[in-house]
C-alpha positions in Angstrom: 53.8 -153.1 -17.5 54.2 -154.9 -13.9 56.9 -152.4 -12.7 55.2 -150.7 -9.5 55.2 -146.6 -10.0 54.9 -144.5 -6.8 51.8 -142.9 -6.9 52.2 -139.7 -4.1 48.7 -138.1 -2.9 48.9 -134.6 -1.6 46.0 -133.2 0.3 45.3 -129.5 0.3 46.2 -128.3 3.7 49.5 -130.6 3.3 51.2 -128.3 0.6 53.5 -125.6 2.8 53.5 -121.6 1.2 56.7 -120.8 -0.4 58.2 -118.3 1.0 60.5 -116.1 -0.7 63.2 -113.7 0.7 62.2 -109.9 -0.1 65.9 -109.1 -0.7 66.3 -111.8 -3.6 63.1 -110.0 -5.2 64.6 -106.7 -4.9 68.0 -107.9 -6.4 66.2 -109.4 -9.1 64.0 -106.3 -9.7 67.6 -104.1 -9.7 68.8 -106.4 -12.5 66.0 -106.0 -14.5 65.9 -102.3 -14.6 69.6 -102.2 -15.0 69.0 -104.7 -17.9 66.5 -102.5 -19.8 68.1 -98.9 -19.1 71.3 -101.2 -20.7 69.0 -102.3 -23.4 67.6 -98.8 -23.8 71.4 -97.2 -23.6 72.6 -99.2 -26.0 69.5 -98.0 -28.4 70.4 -94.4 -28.1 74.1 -94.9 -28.3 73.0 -96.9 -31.6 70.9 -94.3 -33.4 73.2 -91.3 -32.2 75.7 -93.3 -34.2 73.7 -93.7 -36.9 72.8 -90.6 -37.6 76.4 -88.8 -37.1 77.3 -91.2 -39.8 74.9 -90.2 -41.9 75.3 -86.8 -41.6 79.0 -87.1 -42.1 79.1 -88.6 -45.5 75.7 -86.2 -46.4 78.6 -83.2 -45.5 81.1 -85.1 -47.7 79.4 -85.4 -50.4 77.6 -81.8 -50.5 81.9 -80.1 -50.2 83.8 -82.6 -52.7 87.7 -81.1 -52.9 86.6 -81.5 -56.4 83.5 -79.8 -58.2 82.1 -81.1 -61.1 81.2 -78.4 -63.9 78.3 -78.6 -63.3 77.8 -77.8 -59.5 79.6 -74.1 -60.5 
C-alpha cells in the first residue's frame, strides 16, 4: 500500500458552469416527442389491429357457409 494516489482538491469557486448549447436541448426534446408519438402510434396501430381481428373471426363464426341444425 506504498503506491502514491493523486489526491486532487477542488475549491468552490474553482468549478466552471457547464454550459450547454440550447439547440442540442431542443434536438433532444424533438426526439423525445417524436419517440413517444412513435411509441403512442404504434399503440393505436396495435389495438386497431386487434380489434379488426377480432371482429373478423366474431363475423366468421356468426355466417358459417354451413349451418348446423340447430342454428335454423
Amino acid at each position: 500500500m506504498t503506491s502514491k494516489l493523486k489526491i486532487r482538491v477542488i475549491k468552490k469557486g474553482e468549478s466552471k458552469p457547464v454550459v450547454k448549447p440550447a439547440e442540442s436541448e431542443n434536438r433532444s426534446k424533438r426526439q423525445a416527442a417524436r419517440d413517444m408519438v412513435s411509441n403512442v402510434t404504434g399503440w393505436v396501430s396495435d389495438l386497431q389491429t386487434r380489434k379488426r381481428e377480432e371482429t373478423r373471426l366474431a363475423f366468421e363464426q356468426l355466417f358459417k357457409a354451413n349451418p348446423q341444425p340447430t342454428e335454423t
